[in-house]
C-alpha positions, 0 to 999 in steps of 0.5 A: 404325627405320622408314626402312630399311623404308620405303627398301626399299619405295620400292625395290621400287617404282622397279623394278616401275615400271621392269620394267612400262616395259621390259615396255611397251617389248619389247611394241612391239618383239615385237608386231607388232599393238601396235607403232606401226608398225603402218600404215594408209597408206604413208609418204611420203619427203617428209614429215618424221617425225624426232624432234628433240632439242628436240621444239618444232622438230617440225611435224606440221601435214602430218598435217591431211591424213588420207591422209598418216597411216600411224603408230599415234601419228599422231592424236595428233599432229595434233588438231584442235579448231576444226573448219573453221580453219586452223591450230588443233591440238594435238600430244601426244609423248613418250618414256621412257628407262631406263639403268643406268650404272656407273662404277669409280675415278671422277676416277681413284680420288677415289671408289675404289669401283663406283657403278652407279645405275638412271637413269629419265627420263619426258617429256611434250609438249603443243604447242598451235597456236591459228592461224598465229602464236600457240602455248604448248608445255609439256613436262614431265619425270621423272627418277628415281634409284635405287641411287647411292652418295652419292645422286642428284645434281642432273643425276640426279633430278627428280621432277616439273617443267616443262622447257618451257613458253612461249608463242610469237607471230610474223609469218608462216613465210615467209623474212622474219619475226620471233617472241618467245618468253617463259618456260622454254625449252631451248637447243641450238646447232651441235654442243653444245659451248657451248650444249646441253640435256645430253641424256646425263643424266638430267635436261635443262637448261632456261632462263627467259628471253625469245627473238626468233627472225627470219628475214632472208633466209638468216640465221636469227638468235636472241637471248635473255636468260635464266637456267639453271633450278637443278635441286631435287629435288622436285615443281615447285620448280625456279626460275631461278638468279639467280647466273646471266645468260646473253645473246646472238645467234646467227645461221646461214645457208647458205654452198653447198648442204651447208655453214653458216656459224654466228656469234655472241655469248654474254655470261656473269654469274656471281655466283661462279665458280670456277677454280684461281686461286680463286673471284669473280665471272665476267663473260664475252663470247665471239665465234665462227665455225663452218663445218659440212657434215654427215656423208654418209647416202647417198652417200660424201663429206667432213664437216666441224665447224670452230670458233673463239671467243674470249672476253674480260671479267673475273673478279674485280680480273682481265681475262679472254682465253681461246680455243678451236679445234674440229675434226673430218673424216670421210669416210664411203664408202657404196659398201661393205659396212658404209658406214665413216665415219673421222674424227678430232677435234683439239681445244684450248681455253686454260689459265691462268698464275696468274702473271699477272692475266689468267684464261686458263681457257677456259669451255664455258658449257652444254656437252653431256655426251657432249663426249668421247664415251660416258663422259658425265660422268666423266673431264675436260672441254673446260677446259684440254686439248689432245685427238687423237680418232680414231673409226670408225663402222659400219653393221650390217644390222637398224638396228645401229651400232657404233662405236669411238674412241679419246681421248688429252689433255694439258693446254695450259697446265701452271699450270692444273688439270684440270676435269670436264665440268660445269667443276669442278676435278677436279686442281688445278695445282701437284703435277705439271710433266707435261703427259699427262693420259690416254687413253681407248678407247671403243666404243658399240653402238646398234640403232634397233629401229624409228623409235620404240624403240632400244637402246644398249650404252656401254663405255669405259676411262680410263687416268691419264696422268703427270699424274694419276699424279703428282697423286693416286691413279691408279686407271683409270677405266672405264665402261659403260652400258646404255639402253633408249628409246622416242619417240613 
């Protein structure tokens, strides 16, 4: 009899928790004299105060210097503790992230109803450097549900936990070195769309595992062996999913002044994997190539994002092949009002042929969310689809950017199903001989407030194609979200 009051208590408390982070975060927007831009000396162009997606790529040892500090959180991010030594500093950040997501028809009606759920996440850093080549980083997270039909689903809710924490030994920094990192670590390589910390949701993935990190000349060359963390719900009961090996090498260098040649390997052991021809056990290889050149930010010019993998092994009694070709092309024009950038996306990744004993389903491994754009983790993933994906981005005075896109997706192969981000199958193969699985507009409002507090505003719709018509019920599916963050 109990249990509803006790519910609704703790729902009282996730939101006057929430309403005093939303308060917090208005103030700094608002207030001039509690905001961190407050600043006590002028920031110099040529030091590099961005926030990374892994906050262990950060260096803020330009900070030993007190005149280079001019943010209300610089002495934090440059603590000294053995006065006199080169080298021995404690850097502290963090961030706290509010989002309300609601998703109408999800998988086209599999769930027929509006779930809309409140999302926090809480994260915090401690990257402590004892000299030049020794160095432990921790971070913990915080990620909290509330409101969600069905509950908190793993990527929803973490109460308390570590999302890294490793120590770091190395050589030297200079152009020929080498490091080893061992512990929990996060893993993020060129665009995200096989390796990626899952930054859409609202808890990160993280791995446990050793890292040889080197420098050879041009190449930066990694190499790991590690295992996902499963996710629980609780208060540091995370652990390593031994269901699970995942290994490689990846290596980048620079081919001209603006563009990058990224090649590697990646090895996958899965215990139990499942696809439309049934479930067994996955051992999966994959080579690739990819070429870069980043989007234009100061003068108007070409981007580009090319990539190409095959993969290889067996699954079960069967062999495995499979493949993937990615790209994009955009040209931004800087030298008119509201700097446009156009581009489109072509994607296509395989399918299987249940009537052969080869697996031909391609597997995105550890993708990013967002592979698709705003709707993160409805709608299908990067499994057996074929993809034309238009987008055109603006910028607005005051930080504002606004952009909208446009995704239409087939299958490639008609004897396979359709598979959400994650890699579940969503659709089995078998109901339908349509190859048109839907098309989806989109559009994303952001406005970066300042260097630490941004907003952001998501809406997108995806309207069933012949084959999910035929399928299963075919609601369309909409989305929209609304976030609130803050760095420091």
């Amino acid at each position: 009899m109990k249990k509803p009051l006790l519910r609704k208590v703790e729902s009282k408390s996730t939101i006057l928790r929430s309403a005093g982070v939303l308060s917090l975060l208005l103030l700094a927007l608002l207030c001039p004299s509690a905001s961190p831009q407050v600043a006590t000396a002028e920031c110099s162009p040529k030091q590099d105060r961005g926030y990374r997606l892994l906050r262990d790529d950060e260096d803020w040892s330009f900070l030993a210097d007190p005149a280079a500090r001019c943010d209300f959180w610089d002495p934090l991010k440059f603590i000294r503790f053995r006065d006199e030594t080169a080298g021995w500093f404690l850097t502290i950040g963090g961030e706290a992230r509010e989002i309300w997501e609601q998703i109408g028809n999800d998988n086209w009606g599999q769930q027929p109803f509006m779930n809309g759920y409140f999302n926090e996440r809480y994260m915090f850093h401690f990257d402590v450097h004892y000299g030049k080549h020794v160095r432990t980083f921790f971070e913990l997270k915080s990620g909290l549900n509330s409101y969600r039909i069905g509950g908190p689903r793993p990527i929803d809710e973490k109460k308390l936990d570590f999302q890294a924490g490793f120590l770091e030994i190395d050589t030297s920094s200079g152009s020929n070195s080498i490091s080893l990192r061992a512990g929990r670590q996060e893993l993020e390589y060129g665009s995200g769309r096989l390796m990626d910390v899952r930054e859409g949701v609202n808890v990160r993935l993280s791995f446990d595992g050793f890292m040889v990190k080197s420098k050879l000349d041009a190449w930066q060359i990694d190499g790991f062996a590690m295992r996902p963390d499963l996710d629980k719900p609780g208060f540091f009961d995370n652990a390593p999913n031994h269901a699970v090996g995942f290994w490689g090498v990846y290596g980048v260098r620079p081919l001209t002044k603006s563009i990058t040649l990224d090649a590697y390997y990646l090895g996958l052991d899965r215990k139990t994997a499942a696809f439309n021809r049934g479930v067994g056990h996955e051992v999966r290889h994959s080579i690739g190539a990819r070429f870069s050149r980043p989007v234009a930010q100061t003068k108007s010019g070409w981007d580009f994002d090319y990539e190409a993998l095959w993969q290889f092994g067996t699954f079960g009694s069967a062999n495995i092949s499979a493949w993937t070709v990615a790209s994009e092309t955009g040209y931004r024009f800087t030298n008119v009002s509201l700097k446009p950038r156009f581009s489109v996306k072509s994607d296509i990744s395989s399918g299987d042929d249940s009537r052969t004993n080869t697996l031909g389903t391609f597997n995105p491994l550890f993708p990013k969310g967002n592979y698709f754009g705003v709707l993160a983790t409805a709608g299908p993933g990067p499994i057996n689809f074929i993809d034309a994906h238009p987008r055109v981005e603006a910028t607005l005075p005051q930080g504002v950017t606004v952009s909208v896109d446009w995704i239409f997706q087939w299958r490639e192969s008609l004897r396979d199903g359709v598979y959400s981000v994650p890699g579940f199958l969503i659709i089995p193969a078998g109901k339908s001989n349509a190859r048109f699985v839907g098309h989806r507009p989109g559009t994303e409002v952001r406005w970066q407030a300042n260097r630490h507090l941004w907003f952001q505003a998501d809406y997108g719709i995806f309207y069933a194609g012949k084959f999910v018509k035929q399928s299963q019920p075919s609601s369309d599916l909409n989305y929209w979200a609304l976030w609130a963050g803050y760095k420091f």
